[in-house]
N, C-alpha and C positions, 0 to 999 in steps of 0.2 A: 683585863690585864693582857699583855701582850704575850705573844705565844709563840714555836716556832717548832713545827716538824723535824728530826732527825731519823737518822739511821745510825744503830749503833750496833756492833757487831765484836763481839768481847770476849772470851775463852773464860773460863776456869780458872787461868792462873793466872792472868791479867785481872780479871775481877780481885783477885788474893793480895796481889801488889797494891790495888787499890784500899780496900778494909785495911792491910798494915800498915797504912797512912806514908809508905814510900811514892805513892803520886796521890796529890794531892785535887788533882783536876782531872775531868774528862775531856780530853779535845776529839771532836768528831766536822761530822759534815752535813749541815739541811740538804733537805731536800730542793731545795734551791741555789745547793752550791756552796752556801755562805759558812764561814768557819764559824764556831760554836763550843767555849769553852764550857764547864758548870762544875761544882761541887763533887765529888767520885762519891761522896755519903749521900748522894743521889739515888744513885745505884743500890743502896739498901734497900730500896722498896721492890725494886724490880728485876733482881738477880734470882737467877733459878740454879739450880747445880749443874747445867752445862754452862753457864757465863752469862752473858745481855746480850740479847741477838732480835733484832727485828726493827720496826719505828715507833718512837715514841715521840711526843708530845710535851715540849716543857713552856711552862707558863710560869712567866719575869714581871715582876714590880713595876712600876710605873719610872723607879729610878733603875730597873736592869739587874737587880738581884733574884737569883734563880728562887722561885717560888713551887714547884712540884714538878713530879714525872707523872706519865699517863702511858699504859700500852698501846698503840694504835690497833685496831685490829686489822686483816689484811681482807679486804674482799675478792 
């Protein structure tokens, strides 16, 4: 499945906009530049009670439908 590095960097109450379904999508940035929309119920797996902050890792369908998050870790 096809995959693609971000950086996502997200507060507290931005994460909250997101869960009361008033945005609907995440827009961020790969690591390579390239824009990167996905799900915000994404974000359910991998919010902590300061926000999403670091790079993760999401892996897309063969037709482009967001398929999971993954934390990267930072070496």
């Amino acid at each position: 499945m096809p995959s693609i590095d971000v950086v996502i960097e997200l507060s507290h109450d931005a994460c909250l906009a997101h869960y009361a379904g008033r945005v609907p999508n995440v827009q961020t940035r790969s690591l390579d530049g390239r824009l990167v929309v996905f799900p915000a119920e994404a974000l359910r797996r991998v919010v902590t009670r300061d926000g999403v902050h670091g790079r993760f890792r999401l892996t897309f369908t063969e037709m482009g439908r967001f398929c999971a998050i993954q934390r990267l870790v930072s070496s």
